[in-house]
C-alpha positions as CSV (number, residue, x, y, z in Angstrom):
1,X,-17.7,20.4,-5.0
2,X,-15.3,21.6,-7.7
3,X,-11.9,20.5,-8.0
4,X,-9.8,23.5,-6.7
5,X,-5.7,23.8,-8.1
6,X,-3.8,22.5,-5.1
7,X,-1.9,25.3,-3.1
8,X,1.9,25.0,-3.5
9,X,4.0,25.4,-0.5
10,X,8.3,25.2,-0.9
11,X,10.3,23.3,1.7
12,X,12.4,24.9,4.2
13,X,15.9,25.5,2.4
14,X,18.9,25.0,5.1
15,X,22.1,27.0,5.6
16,X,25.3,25.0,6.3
17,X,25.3,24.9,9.5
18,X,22.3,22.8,9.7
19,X,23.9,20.8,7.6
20,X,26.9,20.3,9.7
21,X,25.9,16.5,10.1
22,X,26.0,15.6,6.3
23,X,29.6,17.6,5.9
24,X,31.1,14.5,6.2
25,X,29.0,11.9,3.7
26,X,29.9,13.3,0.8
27,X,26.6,14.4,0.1
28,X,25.5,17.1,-1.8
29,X,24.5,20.1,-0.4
30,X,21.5,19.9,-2.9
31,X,21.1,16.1,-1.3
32,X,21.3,17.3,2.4
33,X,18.6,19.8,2.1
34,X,16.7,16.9,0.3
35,X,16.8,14.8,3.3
36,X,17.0,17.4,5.7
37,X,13.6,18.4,4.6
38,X,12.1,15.2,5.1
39,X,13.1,14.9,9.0
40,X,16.4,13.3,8.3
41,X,19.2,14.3,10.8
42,X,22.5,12.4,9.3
43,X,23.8,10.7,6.5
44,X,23.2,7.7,8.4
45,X,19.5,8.0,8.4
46,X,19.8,9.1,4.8
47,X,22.1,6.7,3.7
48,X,19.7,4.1,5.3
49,X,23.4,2.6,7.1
50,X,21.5,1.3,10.0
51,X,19.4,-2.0,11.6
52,X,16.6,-2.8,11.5
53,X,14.5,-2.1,15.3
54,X,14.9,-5.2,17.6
55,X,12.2,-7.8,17.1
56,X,11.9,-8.2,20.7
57,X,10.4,-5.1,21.4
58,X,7.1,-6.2,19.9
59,X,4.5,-7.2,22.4
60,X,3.4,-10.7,22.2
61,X,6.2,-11.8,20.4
62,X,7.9,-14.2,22.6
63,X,4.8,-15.8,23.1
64,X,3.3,-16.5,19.8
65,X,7.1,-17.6,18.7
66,X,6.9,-20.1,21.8
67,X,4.0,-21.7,20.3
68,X,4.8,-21.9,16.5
69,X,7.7,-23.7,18.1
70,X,5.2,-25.9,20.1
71,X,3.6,-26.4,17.2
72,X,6.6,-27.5,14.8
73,X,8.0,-29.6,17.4
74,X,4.1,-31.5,17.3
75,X,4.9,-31.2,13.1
76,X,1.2,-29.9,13.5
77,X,-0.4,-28.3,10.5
78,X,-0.3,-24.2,10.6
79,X,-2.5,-23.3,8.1
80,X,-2.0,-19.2,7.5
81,X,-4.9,-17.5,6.7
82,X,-4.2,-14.0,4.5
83,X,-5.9,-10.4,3.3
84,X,-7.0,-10.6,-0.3
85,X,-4.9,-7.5,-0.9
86,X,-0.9,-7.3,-2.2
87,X,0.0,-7.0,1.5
88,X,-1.6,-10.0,2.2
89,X,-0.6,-11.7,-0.9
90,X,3.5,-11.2,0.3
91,X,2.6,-11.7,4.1
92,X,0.9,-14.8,3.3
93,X,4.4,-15.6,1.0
94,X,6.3,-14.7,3.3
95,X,4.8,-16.5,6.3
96,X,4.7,-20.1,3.8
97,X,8.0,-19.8,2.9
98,X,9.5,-18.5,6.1
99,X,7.6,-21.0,8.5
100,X,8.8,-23.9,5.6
101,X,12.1,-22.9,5.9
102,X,12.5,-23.5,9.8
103,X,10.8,-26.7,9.8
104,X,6.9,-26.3,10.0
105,X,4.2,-28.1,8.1
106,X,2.4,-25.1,6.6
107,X,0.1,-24.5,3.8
108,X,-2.2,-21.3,3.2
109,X,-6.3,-20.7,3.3
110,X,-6.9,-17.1,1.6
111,X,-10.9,-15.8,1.9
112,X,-12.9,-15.0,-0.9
113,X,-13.7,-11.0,-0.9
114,X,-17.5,-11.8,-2.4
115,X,-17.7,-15.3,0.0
116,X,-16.6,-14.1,3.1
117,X,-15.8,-11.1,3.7
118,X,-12.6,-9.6,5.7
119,X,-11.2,-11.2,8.1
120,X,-11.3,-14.6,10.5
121,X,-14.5,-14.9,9.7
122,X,-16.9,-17.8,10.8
123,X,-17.2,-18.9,7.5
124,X,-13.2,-19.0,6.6
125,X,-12.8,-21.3,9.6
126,X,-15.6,-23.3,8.6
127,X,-13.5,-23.2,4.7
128,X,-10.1,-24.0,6.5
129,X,-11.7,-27.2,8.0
130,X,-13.0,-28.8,5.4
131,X,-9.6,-28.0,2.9
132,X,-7.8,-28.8,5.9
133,X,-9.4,-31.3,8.6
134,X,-6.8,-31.9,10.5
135,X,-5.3,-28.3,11.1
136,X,-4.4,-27.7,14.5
137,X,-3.1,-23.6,14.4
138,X,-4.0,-20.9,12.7
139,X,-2.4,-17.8,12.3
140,X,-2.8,-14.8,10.7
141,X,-1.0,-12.3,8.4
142,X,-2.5,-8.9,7.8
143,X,-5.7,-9.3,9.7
144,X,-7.2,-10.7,12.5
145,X,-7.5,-7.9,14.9
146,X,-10.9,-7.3,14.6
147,X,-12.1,-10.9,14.8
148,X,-13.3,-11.4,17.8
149,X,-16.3,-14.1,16.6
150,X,-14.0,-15.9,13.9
151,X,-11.3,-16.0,17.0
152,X,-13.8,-17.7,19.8
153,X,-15.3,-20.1,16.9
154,X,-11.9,-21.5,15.9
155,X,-11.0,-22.0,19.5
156,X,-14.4,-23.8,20.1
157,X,-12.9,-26.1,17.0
158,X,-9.9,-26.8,19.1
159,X,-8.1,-24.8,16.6
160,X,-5.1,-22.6,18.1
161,X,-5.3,-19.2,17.0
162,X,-2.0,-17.1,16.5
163,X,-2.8,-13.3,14.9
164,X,-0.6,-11.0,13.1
165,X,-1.9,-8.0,11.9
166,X,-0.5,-3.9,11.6
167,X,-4.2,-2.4,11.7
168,X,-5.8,-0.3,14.2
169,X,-7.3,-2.5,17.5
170,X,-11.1,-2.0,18.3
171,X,-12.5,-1.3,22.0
172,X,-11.7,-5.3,22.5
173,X,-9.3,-7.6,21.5
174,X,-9.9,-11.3,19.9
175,X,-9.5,-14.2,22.8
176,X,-6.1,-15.5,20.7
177,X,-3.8,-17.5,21.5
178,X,-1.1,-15.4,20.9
179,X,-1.2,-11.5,19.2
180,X,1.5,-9.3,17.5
181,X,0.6,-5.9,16.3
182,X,2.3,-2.9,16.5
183,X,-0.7,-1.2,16.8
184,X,-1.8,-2.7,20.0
185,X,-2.2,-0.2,22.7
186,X,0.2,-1.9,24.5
187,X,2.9,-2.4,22.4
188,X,5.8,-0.3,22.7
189,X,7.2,-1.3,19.2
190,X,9.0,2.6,18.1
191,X,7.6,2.1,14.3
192,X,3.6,1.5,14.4
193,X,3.9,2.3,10.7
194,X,4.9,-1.6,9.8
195,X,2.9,-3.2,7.1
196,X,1.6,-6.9,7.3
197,X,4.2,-7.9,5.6
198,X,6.8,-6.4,8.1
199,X,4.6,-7.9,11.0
200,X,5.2,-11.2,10.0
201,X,8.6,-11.0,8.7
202,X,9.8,-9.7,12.0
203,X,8.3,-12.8,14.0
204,X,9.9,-15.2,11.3
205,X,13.0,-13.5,12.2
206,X,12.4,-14.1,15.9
207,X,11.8,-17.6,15.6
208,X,14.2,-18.6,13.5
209,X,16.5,-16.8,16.6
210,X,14.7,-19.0,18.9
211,X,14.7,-22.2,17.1
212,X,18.8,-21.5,16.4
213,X,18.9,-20.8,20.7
214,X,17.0,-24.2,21.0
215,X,19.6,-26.2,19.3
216,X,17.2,-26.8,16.2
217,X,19.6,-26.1,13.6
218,X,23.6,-25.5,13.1
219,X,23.2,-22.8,11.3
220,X,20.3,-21.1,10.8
221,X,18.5,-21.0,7.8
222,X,18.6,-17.4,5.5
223,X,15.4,-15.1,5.9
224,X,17.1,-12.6,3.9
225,X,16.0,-13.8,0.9
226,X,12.4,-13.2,1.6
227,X,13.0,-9.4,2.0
228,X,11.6,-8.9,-1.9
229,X,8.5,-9.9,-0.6
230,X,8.6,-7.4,2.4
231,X,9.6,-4.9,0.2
232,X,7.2,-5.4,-2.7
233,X,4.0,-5.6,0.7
234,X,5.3,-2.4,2.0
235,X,5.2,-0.1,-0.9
236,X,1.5,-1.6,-2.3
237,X,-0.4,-1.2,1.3
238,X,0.9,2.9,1.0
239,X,2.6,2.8,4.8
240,X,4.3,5.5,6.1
241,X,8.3,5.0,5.2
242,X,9.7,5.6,8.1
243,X,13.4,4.5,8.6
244,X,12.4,1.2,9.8
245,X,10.3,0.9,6.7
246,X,13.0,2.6,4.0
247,X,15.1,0.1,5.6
248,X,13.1,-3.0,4.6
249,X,12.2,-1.9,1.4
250,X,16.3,-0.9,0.3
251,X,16.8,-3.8,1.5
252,X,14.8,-5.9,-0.9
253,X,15.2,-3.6,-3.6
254,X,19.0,-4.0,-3.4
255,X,18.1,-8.1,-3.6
256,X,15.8,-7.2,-6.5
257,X,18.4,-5.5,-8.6
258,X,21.1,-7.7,-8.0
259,X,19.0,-10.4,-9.3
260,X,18.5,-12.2,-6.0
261,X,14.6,-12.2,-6.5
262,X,12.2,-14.6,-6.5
263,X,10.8,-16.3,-10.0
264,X,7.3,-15.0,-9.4
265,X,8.2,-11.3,-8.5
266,X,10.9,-11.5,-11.8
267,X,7.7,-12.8,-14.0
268,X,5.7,-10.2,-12.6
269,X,8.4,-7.8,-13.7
270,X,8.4,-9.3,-16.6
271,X,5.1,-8.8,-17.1
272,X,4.9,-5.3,-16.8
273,X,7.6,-4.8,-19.3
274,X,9.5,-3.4,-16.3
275,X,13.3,-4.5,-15.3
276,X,14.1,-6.0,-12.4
277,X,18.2,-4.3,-12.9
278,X,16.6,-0.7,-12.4
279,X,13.7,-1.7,-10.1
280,X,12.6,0.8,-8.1
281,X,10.1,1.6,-5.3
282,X,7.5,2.9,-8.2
283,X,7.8,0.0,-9.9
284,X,5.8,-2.0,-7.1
285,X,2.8,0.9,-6.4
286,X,2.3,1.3,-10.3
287,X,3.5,-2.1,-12.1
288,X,3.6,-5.1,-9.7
289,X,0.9,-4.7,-6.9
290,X,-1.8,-3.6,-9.3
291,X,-1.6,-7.1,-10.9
292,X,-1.4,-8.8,-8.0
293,X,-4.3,-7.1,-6.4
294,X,-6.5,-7.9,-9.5
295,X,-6.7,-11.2,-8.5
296,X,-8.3,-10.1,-5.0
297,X,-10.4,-7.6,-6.2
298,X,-12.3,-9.7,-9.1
299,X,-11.8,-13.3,-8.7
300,X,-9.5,-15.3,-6.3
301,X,-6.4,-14.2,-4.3
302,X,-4.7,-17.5,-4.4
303,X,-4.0,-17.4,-8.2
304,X,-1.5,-14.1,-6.8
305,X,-0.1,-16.2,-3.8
306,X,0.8,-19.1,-6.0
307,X,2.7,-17.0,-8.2
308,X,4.9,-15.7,-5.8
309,X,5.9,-18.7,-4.1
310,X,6.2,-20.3,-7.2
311,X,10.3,-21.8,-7.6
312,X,9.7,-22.5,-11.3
313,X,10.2,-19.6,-13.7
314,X,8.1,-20.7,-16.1
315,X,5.2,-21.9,-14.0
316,X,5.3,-18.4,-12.7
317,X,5.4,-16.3,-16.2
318,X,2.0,-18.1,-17.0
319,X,0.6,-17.4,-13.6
320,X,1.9,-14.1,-14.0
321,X,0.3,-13.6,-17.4
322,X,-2.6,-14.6,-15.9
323,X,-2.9,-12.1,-13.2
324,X,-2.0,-8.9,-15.8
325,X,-5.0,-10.2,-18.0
326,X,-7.6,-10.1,-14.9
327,X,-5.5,-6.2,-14.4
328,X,-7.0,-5.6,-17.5
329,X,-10.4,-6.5,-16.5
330,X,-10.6,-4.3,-13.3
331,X,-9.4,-1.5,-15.6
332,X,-12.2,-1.7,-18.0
333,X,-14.2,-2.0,-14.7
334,X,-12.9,0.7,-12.8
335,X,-13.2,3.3,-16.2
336,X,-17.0,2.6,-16.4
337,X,-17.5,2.8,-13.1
338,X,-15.7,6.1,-12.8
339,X,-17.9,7.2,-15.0
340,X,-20.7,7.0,-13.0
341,X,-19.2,7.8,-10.2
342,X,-18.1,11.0,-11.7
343,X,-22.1,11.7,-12.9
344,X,-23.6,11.3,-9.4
345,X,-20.9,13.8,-8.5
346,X,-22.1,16.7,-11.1
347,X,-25.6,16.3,-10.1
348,X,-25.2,15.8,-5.8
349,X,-25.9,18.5,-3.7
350,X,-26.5,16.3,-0.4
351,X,-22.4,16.8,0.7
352,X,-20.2,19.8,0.8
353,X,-16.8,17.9,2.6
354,X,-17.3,14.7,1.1
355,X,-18.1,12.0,-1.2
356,X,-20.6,9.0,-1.0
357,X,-21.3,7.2,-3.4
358,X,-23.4,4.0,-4.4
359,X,-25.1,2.4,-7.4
360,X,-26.3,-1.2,-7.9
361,X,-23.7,-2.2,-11.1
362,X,-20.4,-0.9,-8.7
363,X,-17.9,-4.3,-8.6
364,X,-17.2,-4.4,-4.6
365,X,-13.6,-5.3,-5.8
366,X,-13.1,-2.1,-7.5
367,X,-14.6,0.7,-5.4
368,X,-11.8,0.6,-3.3
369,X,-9.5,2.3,-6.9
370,X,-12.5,4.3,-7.6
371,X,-12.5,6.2,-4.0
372,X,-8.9,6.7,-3.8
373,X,-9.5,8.2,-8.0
374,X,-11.9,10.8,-6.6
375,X,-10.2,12.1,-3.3
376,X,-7.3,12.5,-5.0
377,X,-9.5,14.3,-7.7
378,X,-11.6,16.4,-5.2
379,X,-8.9,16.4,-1.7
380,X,-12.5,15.3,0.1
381,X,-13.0,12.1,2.1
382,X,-14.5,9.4,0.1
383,X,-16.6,6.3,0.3
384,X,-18.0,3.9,-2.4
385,X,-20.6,1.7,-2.0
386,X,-21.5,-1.9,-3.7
387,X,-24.3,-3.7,-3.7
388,X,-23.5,-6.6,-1.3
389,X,-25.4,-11.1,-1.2
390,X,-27.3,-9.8,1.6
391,X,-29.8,-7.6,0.0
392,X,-30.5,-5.2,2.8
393,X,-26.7,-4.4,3.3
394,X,-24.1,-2.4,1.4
395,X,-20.4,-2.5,1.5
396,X,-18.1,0.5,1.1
397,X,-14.4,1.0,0.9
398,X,-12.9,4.7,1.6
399,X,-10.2,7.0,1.0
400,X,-9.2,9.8,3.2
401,X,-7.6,13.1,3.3
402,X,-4.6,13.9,6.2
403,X,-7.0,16.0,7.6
404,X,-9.7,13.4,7.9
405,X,-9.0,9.6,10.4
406,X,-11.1,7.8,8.6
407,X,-11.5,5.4,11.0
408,X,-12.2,7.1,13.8
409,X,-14.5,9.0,11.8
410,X,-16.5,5.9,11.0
411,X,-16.2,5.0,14.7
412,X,-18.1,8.3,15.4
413,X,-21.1,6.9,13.3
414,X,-21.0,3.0,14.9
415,X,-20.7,4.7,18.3
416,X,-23.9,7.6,17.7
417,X,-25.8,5.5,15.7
418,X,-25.5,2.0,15.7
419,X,-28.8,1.4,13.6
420,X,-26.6,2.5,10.5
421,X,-23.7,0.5,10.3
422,X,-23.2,-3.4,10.8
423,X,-19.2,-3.2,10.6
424,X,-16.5,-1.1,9.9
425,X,-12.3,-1.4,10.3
426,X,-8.9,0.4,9.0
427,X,-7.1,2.8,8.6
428,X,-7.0,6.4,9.0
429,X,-6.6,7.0,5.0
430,X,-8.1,4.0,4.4
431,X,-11.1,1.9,5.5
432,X,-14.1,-0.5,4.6
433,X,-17.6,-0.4,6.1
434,X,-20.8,-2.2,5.8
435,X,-24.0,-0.1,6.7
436,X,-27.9,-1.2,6.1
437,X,-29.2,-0.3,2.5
438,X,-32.3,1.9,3.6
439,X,-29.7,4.0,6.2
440,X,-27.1,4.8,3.2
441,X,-29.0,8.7,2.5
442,X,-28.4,9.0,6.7
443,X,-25.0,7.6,6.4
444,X,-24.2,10.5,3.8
445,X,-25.7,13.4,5.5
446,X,-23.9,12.0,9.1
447,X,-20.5,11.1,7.5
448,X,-20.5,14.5,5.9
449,X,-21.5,16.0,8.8
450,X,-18.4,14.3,11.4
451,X,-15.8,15.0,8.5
452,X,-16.8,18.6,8.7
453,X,-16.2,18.4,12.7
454,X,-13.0,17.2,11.5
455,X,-11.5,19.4,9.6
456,X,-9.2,22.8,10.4
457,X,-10.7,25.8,10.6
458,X,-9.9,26.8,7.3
459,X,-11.0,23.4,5.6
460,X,-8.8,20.7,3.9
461,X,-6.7,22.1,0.8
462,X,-4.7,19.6,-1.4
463,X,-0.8,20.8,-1.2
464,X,2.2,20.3,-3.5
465,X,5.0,20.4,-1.8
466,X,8.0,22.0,-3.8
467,X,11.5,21.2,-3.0
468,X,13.0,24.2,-5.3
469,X,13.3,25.7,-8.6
470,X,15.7,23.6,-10.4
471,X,18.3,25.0,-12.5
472,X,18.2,23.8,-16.0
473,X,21.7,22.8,-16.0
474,X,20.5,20.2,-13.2
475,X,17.2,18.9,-15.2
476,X,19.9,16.1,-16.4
477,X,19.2,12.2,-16.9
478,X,21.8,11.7,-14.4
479,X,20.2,13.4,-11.6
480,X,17.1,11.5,-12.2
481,X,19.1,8.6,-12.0
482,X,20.2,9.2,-8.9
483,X,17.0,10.3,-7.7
484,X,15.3,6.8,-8.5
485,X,17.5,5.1,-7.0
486,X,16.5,6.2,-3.5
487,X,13.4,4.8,-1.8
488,X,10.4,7.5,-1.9
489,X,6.8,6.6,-0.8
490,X,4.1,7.7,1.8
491,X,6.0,9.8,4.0
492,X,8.7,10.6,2.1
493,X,7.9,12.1,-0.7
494,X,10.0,11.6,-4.2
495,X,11.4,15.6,-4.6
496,X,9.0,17.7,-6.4
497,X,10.2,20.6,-8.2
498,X,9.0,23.7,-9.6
499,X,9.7,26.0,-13.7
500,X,8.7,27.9,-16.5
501,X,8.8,25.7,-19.9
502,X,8.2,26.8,-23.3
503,X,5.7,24.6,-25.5
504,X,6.7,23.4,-28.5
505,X,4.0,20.2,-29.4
506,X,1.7,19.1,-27.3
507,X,-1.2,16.6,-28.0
508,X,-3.2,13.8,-26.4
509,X,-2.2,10.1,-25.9
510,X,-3.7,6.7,-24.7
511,X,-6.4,4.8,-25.5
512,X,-8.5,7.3,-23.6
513,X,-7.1,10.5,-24.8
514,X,-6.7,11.5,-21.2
515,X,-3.0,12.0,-21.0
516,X,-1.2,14.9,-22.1
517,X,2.5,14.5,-24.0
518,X,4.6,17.5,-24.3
519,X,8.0,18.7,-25.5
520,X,9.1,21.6,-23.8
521,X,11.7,24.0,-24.0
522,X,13.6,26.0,-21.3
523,X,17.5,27.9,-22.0
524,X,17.7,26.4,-25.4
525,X,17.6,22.6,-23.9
526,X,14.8,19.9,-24.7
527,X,12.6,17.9,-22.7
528,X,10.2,15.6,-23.4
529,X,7.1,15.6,-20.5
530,X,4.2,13.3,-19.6
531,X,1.1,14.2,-17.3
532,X,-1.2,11.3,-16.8
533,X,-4.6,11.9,-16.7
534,X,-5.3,15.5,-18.5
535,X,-7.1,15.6,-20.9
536,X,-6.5,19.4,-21.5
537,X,-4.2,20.6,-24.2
538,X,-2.6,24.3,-22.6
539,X,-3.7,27.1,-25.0
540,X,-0.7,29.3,-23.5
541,X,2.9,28.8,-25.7
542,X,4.7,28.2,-22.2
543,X,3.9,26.9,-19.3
544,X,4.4,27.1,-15.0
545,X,4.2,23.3,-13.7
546,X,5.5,21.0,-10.8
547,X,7.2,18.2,-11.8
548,X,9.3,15.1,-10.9
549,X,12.5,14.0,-12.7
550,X,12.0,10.1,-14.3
551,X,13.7,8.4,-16.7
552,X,12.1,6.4,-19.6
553,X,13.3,3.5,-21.2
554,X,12.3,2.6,-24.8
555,X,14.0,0.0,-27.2
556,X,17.2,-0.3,-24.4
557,X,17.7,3.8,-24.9
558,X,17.0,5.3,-21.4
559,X,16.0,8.8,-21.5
560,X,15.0,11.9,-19.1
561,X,11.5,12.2,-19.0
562,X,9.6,15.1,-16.8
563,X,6.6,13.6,-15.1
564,X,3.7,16.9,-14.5
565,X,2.6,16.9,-10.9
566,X,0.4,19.8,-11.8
567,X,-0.4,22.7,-14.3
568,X,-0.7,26.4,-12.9
């Protein structure tokens, strides 16, 4: 399978007229083709100058709020039982501190990746009672949906069980007490692009409405301040932003930079030598969420929940330091497994449309990084699979193309062929899967097979997306200023533009040699340009490339730095 140069398409360039709805916002008309583009009608929607979607639009919200109530009336113990990923991590934050705030007895159970598993397991709830013997709710924040055992067990405890969760329902739901999920089939919720973190930030919202209605409290306690978290959740679980979504990350961005963040998100900041003044969306994909997930991946999620509920700054800058030196673990991790990874690929033959992969020294907390490295390397479906405690069972964690549902792809398999897989659940980029050791050379030739069925007619081709040939005379430090301060992510993609560049140096940096730094040259002006992970230095004296517009600070000096999308 080689590794094809992406095809470049340009976005739809609009005439005035279509612009007629921006006239007045004092936009640019360089602005209002940027968010034109992107499905944006007005500067309302571009500006993000609107609210948030109604809370009470979310099935089984009313209910489950009914009972937290219930339950903090009681002064029951809700223990809240998170994912091991970032998105957990700030749900589970956000549902401590939230649920604290409006009067519950709360404390927090997160499961052990190599102990348990995923999910409301058997096992967690068996975990949860003996930490907590006298628990009496449950509920959950970025999972749960698939747990129809750990759901039934927990009941048979006497335990009530209150799930919220933002991934994709199976052919049956859990017996809960109480379920909020966008992604229900019944739910008529407009954005079913919410993260967990959204999920659960939307029902603290509705109960502290409901607890102010109730007479609980003269005025009702501020949620605002948990909106860093939201923010932070919904950038690191790769969600689609849609307005809803843009909405709730400004928002806690805007809390972020004007300092109104909490101590453990600042240290983390800190941490990664990044400022929380000039925070921006990127910041929490590339700098925050990557140490937080360490934690998950290789040892215990807790240590990354602690730190952001953390009040005490200092507490939190050793818990942070903590978490960036387990980061550096899974990246010595992650590089040799790629390296392997990257060998069975040169000598396979068994796949044409996708990658499986499996050897007996893969960390299951890493393959996860490793899959999403080589689809984005090869534009093909892939999974990665890890030697699992059971010997006779292997766990994998995949990465998808648009092209390719994941999901329902691996639904395919369960449904044709049970024999091959024990459990699967996700996302359609993104899903994990166990299958049965001695089925794993079927599961390749099958998976290979359905993605095939999947695709177009004329086969999945990675595309760059070019907003326009930029001017030099707009290449400016200003304009990428402007440009970072607007949130891009999955969905909404940061502008991507297109030139011709002179070389002037060029050479290799890193402690791998595997990215290229240039200084290039175009109408007598001078850029400096970065392109992570080539380890090619261009032979030619100029250059065609797509490219984004960043700014790098050094020593307090902020400068204009051009970040390579790609090489043609």
């Amino acid at each position: 399978m080689s590794c094809k140069k992406p095809l470049v398409k340009y976005r739809e360039k609009f005439s005035d007229i279509d612009l007629i709805d921006f006239a007045n916002s004092g936009l640019s008309l360089r602005w209002a083709n940027l968010f034109k583009s992107r499905g944006l009608n007005s500067s309302i929607e571009a500006l993000i100058k609107y609210n948030l979607l109604p809370f009470d639009e979310l099935f089984g919200i009313d209910l489950l709020t009914d009972l937290l109530v219930d339950s903090i009336n009681k002064n029951d113990l809700i223990v809240v039982v998170a994912d091991y990923d970032c998105d957990g991590a700030t749900s589970c934050a956000i549902a401590v501190s939230g649920l604290s705030k409006l009067g519950a007895k709360v404390d927090f159970f997160v499961p052990n990746r190599f102990k348990h598993g995923y999910g409301l397991t058997v096992g967690v709830i068996d975990d949860v009672l003996l930490k907590f013997p006298d628990v009496k709710c449950i509920i959950t924040v970025d999972n749960g949906i698939a747990s129809n055992v750990g759901v039934d067990y927990a009941k048979s405890k006497n335990i009530k069980v209150l799930i919220t969760d933002h991934h994709l329902q199976g052919d049956s739901l859990p017996n809960a007490d109480a379920i909020v999920n966008p992604n229900q089939r019944i739910c008529k919720f407009q954005s079913k692009n919410l993260a967990g973190c959204g999920v659960i930030f939307y029902v603290i919202a509705a109960l502290r409405n409901k607890l102010f209605k109730l007479g609980k409290f003269k005025s009702p306690p501020n949620i605002l301040d948990l909106l860093d978290y939201v923010a932070l959740g919904t950038v690191a679980d790769v969600v689609k932003l849609d307005n809803n979504n843009r909405w709730l990350v400004k928002a806690g961005l805007d809390r972020i930079r004007a300092g109104k963040v909490h101590p453990g998100i600042q240290a983390l900041f800190d941490v990664a030598g990044k400022c929380i003044y000039t925070a921006k969306a990127q910041d929490f994909g590339f700098a925050i969420a990557p140490r937080i997930n360490a934690a998950g991946r290789l040892e215990d999620m807790s240590l990354g929940i602690r730190c952001l509920l953390e009040k005490d700054y200092h507490v939190a800058l050793v818990l942070a330091n903590q978490l960036d030196k387990i980061n550096s673990q899974r990246k010595n991790i992650e590089k040799d497994m790629k390296e392997e990874a990257f060998e069975q690929i040169i000598i396979s033959s068994n796949t044409k449309y996708s990658q499986v992969l499996y050897h007996d020294s893969f960390h299951e907390g890493v393959i996860g990084i490793v899959a999403g490295r080589i689809k984005e390397l090869h534009h093909c479906p892939t999974i990665v699979f890890s030697s699992a405690a059971e010997k006779d069972i292997l766990k994998g964690s995949g990465r998808s193309i648009p092209e390719v549902h994941l999901r329902d792809a691996l639904d395919v398999i369960f449904k044709t062929r049970p024999d091959i897989i024990v459990k699967f659940g996700g996302h359609s980029m993104a899903a994990g899967v166990t299958i049965y050791k001695d089925k794993l050379a079927d599961f390749q030739i099958l998976f290979d097979n359905i993605v095939y069925d999947f695709l177009p007619e004329k086969g999945a081709e990675k595309e760059i997306w070019i907003d326009d040939i930029l001017p030099v005379e707009e290449i400016t430090l200003s304009f990428a200023e402007e440009i970072e301060r607007v949130v891009w992510g999955q969905g909404f993609q940061e502008p991507i533009w297109f030139g011709e560049f002179n070389i002037l140096e060029s050479k290799l940096i890193g402690s791998e040699q595997n990215h290229l730094k240039m200084v290039l040259e175009k109408n007598g002006a001078i850029f400096d340009a970065l392109h992570f992970f080539n380890s090619n230095i261009p032979c030619a004296k100029s250059v065609n490339m797509a490219y984004r517009l960043a700014t790098n600070e050094f020593r307090g000096e902020v400068k204009l730095q051009l970040m390579v999308v790609e090489i043609f």
